[in-house]
PyMOL Python script that loads the backbone (N, CA, C, O; Angstrom):
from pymol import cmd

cmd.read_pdbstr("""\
ATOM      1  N   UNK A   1     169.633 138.824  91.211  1.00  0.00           N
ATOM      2  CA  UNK A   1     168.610 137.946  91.708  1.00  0.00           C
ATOM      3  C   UNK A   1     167.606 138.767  92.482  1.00  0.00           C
ATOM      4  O   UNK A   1     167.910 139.797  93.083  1.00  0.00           O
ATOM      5  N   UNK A   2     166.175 138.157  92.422  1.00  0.00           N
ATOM      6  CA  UNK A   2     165.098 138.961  93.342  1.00  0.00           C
ATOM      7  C   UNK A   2     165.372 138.032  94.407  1.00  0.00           C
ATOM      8  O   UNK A   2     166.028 136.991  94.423  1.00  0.00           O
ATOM      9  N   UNK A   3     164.715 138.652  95.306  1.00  0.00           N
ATOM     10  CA  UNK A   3     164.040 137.343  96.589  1.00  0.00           C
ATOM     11  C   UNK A   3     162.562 137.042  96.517  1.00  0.00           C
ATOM     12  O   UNK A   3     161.907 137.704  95.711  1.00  0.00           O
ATOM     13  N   UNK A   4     162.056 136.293  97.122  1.00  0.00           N
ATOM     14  CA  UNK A   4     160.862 136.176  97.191  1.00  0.00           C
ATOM     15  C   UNK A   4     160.705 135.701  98.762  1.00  0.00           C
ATOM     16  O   UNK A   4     161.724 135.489  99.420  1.00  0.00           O
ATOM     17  N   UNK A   5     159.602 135.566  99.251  1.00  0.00           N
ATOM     18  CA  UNK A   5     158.689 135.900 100.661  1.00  0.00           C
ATOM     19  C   UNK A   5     157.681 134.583  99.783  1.00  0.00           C
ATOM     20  O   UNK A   5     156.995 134.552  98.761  1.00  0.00           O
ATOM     21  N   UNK A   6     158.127 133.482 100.995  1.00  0.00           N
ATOM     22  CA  UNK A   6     157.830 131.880 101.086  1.00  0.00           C
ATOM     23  C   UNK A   6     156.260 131.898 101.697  1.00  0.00           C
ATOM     24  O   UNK A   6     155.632 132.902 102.033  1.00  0.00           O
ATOM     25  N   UNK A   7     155.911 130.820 101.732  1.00  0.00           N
ATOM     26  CA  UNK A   7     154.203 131.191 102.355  1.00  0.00           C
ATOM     27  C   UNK A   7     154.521 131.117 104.407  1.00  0.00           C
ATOM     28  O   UNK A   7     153.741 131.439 105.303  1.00  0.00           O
ATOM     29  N   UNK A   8     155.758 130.642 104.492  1.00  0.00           N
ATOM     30  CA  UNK A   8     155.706 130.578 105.713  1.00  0.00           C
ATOM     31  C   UNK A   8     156.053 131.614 106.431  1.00  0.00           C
ATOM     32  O   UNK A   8     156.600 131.564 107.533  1.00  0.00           O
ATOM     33  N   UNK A   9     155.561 133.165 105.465  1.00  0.00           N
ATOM     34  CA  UNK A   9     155.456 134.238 106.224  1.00  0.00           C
ATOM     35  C   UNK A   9     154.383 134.493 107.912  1.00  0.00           C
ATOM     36  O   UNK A   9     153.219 134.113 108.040  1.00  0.00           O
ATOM     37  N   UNK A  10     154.772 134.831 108.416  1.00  0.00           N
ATOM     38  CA  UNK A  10     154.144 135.118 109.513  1.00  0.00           C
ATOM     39  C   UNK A  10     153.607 136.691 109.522  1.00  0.00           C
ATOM     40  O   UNK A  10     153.081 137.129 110.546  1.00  0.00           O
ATOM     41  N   UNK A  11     153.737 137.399 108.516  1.00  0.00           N
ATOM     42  CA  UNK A  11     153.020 138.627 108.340  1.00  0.00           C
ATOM     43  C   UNK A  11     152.997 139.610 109.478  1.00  0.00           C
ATOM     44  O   UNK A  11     151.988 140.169 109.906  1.00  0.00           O
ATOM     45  N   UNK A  12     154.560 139.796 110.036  1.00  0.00           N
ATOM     46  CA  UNK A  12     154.689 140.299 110.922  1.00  0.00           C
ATOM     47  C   UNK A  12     155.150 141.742 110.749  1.00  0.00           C
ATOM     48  O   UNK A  12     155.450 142.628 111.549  1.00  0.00           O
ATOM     49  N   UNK A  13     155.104 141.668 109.531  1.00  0.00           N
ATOM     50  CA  UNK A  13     155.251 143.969 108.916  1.00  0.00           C
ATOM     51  C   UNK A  13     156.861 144.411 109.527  1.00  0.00           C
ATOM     52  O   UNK A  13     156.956 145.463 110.160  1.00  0.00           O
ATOM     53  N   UNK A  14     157.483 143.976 109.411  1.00  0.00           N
ATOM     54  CA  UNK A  14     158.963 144.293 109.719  1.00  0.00           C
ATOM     55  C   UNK A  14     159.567 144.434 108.781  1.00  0.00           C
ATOM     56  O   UNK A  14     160.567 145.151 108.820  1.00  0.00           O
ATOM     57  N   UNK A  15     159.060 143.614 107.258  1.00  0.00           N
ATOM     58  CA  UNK A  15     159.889 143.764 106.151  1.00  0.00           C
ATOM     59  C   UNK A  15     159.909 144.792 105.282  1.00  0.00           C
ATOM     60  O   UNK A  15     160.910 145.023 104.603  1.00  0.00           O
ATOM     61  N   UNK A  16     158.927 145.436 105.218  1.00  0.00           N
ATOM     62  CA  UNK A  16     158.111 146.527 104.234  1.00  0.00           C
ATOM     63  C   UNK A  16     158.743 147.650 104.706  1.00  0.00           C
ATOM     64  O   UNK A  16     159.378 148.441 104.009  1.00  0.00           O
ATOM     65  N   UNK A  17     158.568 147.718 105.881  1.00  0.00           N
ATOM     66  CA  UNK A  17     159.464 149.439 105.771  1.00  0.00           C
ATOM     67  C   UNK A  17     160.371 149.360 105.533  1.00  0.00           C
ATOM     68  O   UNK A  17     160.811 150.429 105.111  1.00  0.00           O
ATOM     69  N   UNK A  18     161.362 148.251 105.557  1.00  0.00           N
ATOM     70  CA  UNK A  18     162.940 148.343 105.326  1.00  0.00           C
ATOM     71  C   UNK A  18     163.601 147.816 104.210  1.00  0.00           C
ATOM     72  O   UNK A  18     164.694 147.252 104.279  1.00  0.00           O
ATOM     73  N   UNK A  19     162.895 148.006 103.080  1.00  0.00           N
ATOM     74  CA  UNK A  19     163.618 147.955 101.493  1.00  0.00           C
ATOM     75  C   UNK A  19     163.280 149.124 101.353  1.00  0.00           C
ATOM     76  O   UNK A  19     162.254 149.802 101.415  1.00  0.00           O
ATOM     77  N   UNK A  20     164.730 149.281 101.078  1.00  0.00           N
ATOM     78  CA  UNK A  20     164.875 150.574 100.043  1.00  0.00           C
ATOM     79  C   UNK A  20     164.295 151.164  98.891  1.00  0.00           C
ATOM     80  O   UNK A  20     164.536 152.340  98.620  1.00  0.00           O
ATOM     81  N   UNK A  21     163.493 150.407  98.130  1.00  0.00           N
ATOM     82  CA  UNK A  21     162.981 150.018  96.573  1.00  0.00           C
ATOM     83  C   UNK A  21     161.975 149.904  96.824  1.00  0.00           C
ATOM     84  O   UNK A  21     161.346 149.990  95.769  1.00  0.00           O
ATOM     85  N   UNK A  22     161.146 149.705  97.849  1.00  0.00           N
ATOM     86  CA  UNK A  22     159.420 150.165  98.067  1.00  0.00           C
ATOM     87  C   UNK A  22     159.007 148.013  96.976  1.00  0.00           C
ATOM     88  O   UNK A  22     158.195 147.761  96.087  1.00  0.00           O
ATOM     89  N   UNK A  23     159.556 147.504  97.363  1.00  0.00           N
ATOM     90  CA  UNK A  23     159.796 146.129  96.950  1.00  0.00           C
ATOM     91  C   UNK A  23     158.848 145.138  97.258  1.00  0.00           C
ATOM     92  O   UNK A  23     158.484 144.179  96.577  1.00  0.00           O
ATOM     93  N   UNK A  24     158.408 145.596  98.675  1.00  0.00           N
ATOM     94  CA  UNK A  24     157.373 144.437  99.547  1.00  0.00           C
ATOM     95  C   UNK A  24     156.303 145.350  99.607  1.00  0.00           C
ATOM     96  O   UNK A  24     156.130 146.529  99.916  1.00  0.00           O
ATOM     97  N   UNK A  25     155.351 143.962  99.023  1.00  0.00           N
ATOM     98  CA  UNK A  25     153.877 144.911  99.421  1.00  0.00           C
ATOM     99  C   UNK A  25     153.033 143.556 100.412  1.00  0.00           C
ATOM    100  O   UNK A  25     153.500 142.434 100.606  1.00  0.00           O
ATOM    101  N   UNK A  26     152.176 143.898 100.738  1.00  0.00           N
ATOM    102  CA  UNK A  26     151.334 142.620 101.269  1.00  0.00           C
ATOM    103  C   UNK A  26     150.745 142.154 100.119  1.00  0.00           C
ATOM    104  O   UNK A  26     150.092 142.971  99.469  1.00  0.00           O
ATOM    105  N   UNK A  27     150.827 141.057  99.733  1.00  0.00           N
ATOM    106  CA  UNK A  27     149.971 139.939  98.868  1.00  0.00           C
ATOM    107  C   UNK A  27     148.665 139.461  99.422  1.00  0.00           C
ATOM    108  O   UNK A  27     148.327 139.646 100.591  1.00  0.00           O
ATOM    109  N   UNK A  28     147.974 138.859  98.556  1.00  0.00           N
ATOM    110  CA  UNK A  28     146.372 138.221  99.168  1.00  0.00           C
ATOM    111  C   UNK A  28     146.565 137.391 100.360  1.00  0.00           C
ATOM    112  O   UNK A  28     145.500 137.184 100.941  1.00  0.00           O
ATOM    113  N   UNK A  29     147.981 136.644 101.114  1.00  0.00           N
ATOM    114  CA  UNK A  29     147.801 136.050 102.080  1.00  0.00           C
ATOM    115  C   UNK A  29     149.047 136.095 103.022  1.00  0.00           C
ATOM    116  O   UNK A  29     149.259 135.571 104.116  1.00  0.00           O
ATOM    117  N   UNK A  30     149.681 136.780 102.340  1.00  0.00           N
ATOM    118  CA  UNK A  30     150.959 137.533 103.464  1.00  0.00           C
ATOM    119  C   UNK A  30     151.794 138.463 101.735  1.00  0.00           C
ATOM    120  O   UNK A  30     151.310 138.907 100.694  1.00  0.00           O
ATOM    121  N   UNK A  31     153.469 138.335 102.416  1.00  0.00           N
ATOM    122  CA  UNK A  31     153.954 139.383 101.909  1.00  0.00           C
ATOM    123  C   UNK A  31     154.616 139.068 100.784  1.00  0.00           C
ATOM    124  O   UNK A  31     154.876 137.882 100.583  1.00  0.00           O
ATOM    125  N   UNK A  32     155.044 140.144  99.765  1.00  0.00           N
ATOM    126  CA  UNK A  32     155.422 140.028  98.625  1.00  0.00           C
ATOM    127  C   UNK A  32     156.199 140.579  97.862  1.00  0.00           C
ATOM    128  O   UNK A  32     156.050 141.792  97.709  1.00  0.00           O
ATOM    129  N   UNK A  33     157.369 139.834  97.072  1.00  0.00           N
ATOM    130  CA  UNK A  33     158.532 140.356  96.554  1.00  0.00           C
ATOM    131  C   UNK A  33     158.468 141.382  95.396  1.00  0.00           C
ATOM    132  O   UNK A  33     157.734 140.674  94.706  1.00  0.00           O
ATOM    133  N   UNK A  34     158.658 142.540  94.590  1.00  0.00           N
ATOM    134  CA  UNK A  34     158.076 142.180  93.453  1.00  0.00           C
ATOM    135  C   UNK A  34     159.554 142.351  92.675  1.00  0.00           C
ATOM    136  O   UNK A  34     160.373 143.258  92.822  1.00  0.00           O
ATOM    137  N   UNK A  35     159.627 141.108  91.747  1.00  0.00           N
ATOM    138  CA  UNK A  35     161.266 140.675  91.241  1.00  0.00           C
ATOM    139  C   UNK A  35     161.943 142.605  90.233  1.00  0.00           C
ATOM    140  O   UNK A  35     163.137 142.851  90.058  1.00  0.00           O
ATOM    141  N   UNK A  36     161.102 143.305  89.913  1.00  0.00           N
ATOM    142  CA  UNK A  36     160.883 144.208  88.819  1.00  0.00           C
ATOM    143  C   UNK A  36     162.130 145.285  89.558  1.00  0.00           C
ATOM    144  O   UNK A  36     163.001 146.003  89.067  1.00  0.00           O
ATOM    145  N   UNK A  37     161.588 144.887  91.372  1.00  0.00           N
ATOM    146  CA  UNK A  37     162.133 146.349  91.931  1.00  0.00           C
ATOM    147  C   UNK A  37     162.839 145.775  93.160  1.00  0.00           C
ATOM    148  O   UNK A  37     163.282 146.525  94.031  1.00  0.00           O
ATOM    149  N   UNK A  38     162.957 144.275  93.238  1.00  0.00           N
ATOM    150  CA  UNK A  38     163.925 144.371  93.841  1.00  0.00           C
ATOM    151  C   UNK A  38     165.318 143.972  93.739  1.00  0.00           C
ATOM    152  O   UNK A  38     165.578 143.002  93.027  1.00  0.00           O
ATOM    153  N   UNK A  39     166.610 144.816  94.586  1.00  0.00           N
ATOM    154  CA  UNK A  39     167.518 144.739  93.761  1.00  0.00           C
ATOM    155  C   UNK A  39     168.558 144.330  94.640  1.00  0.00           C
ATOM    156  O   UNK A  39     169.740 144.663  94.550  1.00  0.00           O
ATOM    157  N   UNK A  40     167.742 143.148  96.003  1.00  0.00           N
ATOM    158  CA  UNK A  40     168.546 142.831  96.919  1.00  0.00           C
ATOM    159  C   UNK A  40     169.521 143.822  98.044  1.00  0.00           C
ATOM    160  O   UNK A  40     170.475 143.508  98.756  1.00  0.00           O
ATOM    161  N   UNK A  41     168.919 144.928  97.871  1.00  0.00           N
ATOM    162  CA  UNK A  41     169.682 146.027  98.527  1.00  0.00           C
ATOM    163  C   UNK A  41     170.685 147.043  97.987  1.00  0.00           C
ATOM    164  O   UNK A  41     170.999 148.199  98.271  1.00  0.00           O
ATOM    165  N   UNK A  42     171.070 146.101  97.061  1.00  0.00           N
ATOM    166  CA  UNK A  42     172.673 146.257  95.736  1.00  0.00           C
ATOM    167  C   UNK A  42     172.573 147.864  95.815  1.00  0.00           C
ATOM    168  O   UNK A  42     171.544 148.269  95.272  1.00  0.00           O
ATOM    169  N   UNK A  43     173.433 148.942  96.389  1.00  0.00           N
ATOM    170  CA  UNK A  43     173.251 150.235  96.233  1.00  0.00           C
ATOM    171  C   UNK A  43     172.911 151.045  97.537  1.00  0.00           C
ATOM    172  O   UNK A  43     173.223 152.235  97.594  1.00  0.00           O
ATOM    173  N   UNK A  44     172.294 150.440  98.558  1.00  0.00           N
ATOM    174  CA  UNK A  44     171.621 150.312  99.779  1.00  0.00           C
ATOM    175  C   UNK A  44     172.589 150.106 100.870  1.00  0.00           C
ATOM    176  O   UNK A  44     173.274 150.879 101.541  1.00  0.00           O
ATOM    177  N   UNK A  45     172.433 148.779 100.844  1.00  0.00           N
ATOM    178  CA  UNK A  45     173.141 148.354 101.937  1.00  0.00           C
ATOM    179  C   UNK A  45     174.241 146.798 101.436  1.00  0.00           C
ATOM    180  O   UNK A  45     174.304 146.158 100.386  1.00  0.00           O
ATOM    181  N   UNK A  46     174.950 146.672 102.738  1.00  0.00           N
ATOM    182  CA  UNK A  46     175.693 145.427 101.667  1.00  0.00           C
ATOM    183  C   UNK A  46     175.057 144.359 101.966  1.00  0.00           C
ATOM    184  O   UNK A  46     175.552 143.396 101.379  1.00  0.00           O
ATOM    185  N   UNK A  47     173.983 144.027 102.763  1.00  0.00           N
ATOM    186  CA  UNK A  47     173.161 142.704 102.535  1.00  0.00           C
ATOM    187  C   UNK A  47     171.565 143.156 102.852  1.00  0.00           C
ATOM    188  O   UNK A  47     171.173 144.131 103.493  1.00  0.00           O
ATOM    189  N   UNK A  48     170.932 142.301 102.303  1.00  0.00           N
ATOM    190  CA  UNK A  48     168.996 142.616 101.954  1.00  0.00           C
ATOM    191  C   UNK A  48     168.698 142.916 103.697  1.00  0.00           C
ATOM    192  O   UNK A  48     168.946 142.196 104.664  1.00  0.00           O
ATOM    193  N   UNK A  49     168.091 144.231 103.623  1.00  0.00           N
ATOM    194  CA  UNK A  49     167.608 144.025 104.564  1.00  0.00           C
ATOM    195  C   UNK A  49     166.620 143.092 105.532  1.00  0.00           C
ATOM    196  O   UNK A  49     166.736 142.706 106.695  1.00  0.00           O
ATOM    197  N   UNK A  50     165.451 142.883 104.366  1.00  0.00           N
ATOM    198  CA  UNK A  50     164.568 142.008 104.406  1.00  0.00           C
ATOM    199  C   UNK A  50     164.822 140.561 105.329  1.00  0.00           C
ATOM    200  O   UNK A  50     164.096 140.036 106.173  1.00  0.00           O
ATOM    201  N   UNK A  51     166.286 140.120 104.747  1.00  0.00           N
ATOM    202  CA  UNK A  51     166.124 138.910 105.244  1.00  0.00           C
ATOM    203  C   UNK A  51     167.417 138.802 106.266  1.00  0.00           C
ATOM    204  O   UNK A  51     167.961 137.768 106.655  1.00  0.00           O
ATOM    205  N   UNK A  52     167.783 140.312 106.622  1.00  0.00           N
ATOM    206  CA  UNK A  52     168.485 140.558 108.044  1.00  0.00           C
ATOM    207  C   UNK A  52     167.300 140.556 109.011  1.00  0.00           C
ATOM    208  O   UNK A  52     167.307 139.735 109.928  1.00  0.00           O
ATOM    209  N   UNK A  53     166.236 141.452 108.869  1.00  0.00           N
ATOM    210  CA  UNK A  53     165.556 141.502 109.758  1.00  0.00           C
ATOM    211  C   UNK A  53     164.311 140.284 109.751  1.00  0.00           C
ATOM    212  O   UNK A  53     163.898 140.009 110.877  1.00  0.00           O
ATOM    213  N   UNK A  54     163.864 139.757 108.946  1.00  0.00           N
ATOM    214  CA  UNK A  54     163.064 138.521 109.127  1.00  0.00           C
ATOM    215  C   UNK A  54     163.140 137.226 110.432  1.00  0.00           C
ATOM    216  O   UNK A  54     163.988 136.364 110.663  1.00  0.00           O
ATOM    217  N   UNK A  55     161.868 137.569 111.086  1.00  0.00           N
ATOM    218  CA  UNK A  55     162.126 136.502 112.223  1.00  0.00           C
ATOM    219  C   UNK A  55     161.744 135.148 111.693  1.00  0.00           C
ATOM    220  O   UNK A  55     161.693 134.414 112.680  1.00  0.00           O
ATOM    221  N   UNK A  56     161.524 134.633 110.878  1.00  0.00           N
ATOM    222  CA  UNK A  56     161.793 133.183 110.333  1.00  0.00           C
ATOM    223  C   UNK A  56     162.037 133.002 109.387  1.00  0.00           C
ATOM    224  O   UNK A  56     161.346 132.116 108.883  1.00  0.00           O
ATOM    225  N   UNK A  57     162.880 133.491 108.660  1.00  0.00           N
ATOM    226  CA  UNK A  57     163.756 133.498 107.993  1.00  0.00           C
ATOM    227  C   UNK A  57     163.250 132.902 106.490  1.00  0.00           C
ATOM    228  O   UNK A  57     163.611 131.910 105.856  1.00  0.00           O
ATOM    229  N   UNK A  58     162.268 133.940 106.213  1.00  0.00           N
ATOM    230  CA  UNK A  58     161.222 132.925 104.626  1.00  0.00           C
ATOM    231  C   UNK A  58     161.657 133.868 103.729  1.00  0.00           C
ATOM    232  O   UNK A  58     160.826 134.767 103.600  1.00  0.00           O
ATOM    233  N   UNK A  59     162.834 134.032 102.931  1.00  0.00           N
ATOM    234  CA  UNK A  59     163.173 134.738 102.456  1.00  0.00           C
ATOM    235  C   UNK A  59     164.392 134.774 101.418  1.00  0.00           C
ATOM    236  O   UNK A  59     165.368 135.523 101.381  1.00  0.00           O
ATOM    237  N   UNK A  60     163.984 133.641 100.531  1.00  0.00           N
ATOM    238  CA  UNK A  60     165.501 133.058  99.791  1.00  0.00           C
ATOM    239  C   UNK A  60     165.263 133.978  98.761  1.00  0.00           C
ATOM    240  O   UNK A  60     164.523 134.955  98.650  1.00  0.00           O
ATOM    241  N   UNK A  61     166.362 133.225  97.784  1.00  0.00           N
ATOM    242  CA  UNK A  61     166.811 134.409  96.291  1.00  0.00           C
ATOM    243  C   UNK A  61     165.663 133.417  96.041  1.00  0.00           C
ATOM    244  O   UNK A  61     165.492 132.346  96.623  1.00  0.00           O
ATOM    245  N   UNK A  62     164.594 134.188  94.672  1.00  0.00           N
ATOM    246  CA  UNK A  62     163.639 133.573  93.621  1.00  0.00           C
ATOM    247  C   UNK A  62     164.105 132.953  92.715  1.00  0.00           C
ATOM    248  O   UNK A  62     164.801 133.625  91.953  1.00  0.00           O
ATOM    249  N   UNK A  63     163.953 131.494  92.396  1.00  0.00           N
ATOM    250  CA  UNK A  63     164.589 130.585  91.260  1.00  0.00           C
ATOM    251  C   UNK A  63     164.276 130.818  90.063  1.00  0.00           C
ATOM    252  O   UNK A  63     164.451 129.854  89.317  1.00  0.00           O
ATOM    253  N   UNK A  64     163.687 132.176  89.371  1.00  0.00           N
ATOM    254  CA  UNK A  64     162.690 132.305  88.198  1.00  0.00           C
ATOM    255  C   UNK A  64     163.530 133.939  87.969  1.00  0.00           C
ATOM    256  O   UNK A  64     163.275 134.607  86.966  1.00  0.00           O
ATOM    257  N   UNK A  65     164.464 134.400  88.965  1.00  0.00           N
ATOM    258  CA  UNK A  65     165.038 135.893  88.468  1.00  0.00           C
ATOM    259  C   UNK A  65     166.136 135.767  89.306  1.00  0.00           C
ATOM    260  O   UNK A  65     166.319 136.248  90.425  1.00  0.00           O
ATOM    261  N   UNK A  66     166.925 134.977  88.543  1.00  0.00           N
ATOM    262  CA  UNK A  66     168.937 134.913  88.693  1.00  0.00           C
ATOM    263  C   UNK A  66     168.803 135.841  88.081  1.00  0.00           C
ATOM    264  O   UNK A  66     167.985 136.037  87.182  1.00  0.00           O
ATOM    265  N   UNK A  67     169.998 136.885  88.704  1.00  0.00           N
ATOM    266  CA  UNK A  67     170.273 138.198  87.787  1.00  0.00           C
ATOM    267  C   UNK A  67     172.483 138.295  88.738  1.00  0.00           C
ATOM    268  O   UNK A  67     173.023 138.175  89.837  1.00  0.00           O
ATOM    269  N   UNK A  68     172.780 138.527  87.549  1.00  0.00           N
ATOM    270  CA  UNK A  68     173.759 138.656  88.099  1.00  0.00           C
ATOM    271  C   UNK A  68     174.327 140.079  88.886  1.00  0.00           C
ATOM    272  O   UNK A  68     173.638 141.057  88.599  1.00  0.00           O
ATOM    273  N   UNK A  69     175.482 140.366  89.843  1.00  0.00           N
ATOM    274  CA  UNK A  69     175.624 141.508  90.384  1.00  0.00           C
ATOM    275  C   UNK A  69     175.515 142.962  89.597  1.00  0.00           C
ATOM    276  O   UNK A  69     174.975 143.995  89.990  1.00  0.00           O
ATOM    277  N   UNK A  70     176.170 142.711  88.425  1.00  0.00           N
ATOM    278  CA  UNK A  70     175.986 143.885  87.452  1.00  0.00           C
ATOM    279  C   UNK A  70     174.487 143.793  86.684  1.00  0.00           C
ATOM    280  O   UNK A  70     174.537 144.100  85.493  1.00  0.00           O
ATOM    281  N   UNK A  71     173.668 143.558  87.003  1.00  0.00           N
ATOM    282  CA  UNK A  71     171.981 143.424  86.312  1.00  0.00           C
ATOM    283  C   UNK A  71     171.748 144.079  87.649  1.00  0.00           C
ATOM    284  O   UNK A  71     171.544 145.289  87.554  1.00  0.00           O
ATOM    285  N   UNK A  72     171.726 143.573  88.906  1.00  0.00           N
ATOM    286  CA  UNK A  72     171.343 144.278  90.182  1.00  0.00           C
ATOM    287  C   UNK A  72     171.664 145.966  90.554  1.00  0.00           C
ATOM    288  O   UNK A  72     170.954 146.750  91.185  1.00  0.00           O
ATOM    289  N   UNK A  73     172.930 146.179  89.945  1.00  0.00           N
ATOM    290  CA  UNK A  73     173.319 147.417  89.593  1.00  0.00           C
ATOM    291  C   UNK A  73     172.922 148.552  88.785  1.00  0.00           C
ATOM    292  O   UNK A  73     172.974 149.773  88.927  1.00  0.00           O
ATOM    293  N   UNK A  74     172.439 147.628  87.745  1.00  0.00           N
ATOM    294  CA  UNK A  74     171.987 148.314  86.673  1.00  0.00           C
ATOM    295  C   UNK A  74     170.560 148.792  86.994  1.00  0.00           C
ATOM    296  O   UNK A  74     170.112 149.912  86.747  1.00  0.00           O
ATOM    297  N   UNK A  75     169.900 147.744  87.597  1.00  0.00           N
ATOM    298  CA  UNK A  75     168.274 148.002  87.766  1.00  0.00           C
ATOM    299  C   UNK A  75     168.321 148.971  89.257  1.00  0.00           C
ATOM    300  O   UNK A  75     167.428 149.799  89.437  1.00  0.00           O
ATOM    301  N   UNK A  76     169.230 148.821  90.100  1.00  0.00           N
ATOM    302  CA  UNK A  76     168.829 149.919  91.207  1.00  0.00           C
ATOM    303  C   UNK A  76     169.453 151.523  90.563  1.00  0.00           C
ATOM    304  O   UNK A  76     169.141 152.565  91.139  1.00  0.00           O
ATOM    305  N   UNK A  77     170.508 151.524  89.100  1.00  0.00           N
ATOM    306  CA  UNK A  77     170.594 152.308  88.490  1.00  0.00           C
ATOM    307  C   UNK A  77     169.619 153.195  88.080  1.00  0.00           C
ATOM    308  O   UNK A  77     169.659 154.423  88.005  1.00  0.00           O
ATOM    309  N   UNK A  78     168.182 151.919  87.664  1.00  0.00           N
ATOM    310  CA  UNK A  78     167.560 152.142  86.984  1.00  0.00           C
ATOM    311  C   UNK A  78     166.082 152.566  87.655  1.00  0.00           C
ATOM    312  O   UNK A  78     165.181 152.897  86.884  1.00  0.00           O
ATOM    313  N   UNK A  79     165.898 152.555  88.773  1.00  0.00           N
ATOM    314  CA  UNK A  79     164.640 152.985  89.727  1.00  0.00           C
ATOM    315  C   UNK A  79     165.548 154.418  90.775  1.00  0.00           C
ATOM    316  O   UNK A  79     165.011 155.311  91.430  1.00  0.00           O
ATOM    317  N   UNK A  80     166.345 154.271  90.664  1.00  0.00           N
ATOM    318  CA  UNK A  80     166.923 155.499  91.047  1.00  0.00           C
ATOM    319  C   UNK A  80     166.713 156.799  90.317  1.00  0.00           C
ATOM    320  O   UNK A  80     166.393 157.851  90.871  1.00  0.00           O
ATOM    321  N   UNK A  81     166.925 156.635  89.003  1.00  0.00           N
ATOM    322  CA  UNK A  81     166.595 157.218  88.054  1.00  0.00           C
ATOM    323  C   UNK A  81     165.483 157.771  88.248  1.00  0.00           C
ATOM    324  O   UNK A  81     165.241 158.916  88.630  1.00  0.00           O
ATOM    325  N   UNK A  82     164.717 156.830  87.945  1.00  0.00           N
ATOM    326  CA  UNK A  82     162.926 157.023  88.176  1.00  0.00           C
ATOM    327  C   UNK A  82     162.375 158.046  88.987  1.00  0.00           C
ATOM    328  O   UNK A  82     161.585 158.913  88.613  1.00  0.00           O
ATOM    329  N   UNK A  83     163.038 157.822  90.594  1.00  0.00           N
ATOM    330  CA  UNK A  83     162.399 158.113  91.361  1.00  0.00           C
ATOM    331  C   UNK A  83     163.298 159.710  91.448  1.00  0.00           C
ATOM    332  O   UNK A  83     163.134 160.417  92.442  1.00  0.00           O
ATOM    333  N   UNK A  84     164.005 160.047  90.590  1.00  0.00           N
ATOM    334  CA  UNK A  84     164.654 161.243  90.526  1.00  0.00           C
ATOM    335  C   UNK A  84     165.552 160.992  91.725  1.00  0.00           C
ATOM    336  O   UNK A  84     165.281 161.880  92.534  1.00  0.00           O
ATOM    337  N   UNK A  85     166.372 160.300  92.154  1.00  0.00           N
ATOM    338  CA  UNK A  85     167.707 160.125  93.045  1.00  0.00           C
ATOM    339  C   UNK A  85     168.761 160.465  92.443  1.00  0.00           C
ATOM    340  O   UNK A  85     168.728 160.615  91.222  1.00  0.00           O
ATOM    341  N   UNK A  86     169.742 160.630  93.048  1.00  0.00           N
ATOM    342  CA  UNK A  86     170.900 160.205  92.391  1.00  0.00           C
ATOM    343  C   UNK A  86     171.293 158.677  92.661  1.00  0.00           C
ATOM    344  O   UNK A  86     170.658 158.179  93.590  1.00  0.00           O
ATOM    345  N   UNK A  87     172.187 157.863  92.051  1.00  0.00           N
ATOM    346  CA  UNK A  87     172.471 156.610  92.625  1.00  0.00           C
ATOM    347  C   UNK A  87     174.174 157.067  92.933  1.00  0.00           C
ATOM    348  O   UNK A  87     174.843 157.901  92.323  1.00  0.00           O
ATOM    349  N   UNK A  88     174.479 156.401  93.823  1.00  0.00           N
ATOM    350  CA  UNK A  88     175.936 155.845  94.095  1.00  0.00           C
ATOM    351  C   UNK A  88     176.637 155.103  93.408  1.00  0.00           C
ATOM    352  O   UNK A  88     176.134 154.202  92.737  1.00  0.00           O
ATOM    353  N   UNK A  89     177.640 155.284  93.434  1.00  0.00           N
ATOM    354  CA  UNK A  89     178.792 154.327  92.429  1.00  0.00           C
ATOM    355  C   UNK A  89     178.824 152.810  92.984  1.00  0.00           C
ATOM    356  O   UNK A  89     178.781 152.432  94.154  1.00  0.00           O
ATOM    357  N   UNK A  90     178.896 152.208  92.039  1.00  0.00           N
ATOM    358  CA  UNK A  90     179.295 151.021  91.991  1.00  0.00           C
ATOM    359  C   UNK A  90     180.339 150.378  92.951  1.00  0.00           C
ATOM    360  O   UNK A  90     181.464 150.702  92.570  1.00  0.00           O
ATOM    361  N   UNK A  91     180.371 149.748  93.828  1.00  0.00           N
ATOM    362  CA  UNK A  91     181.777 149.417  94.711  1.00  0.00           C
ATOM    363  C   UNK A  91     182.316 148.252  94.145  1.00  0.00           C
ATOM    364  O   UNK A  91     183.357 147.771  94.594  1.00  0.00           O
TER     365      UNK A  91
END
""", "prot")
cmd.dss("prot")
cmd.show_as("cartoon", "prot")
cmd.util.cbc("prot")
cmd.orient("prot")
């Protein structure tokens, strides 16, 4: 699953530095998920940072990119790659 960033962002820049996956960018009127690269943390950490650190909490899974745990795996497999990382094993 991606998350997505609700309009009742408050555009308070706390979220962006802290995905791993370079995931949040600012959008035309606050902030923004993008479903392609994010991978919920999966590889990272054991829960999204994003919506640990979010002070109002606008920050659910996106109803348009259910992905199951092994798709989340696969795709932080798969930008790891990219970015010439190594990735970590699977837990």
């Amino acid at each position: 699953m991606a998350l997505t960033i609700t309009d009742e962002c408050i555009n308070c820049d706390v979220c962006e530095p802290e995905c791993p996956n370079d995931a949040i960018s600012m959008g035309e009127a606050f902030y923004q998920i993008a479903p392609e690269r994010c991978t919920e943390c999966v590889g990272h950490f054991d829960e999204p940072q994003c919506v640990q650190i979010c002070p109002v909490a606008c920050i659910p899974v996106h109803p348009d990119f259910v992905e199951s745990k092994e798709s989340l795996w696969a795709k932080y497999r798969r930008l790891q790659a990219e970015a010439g990382k190594p990735a970590v094993d699977q837990a």
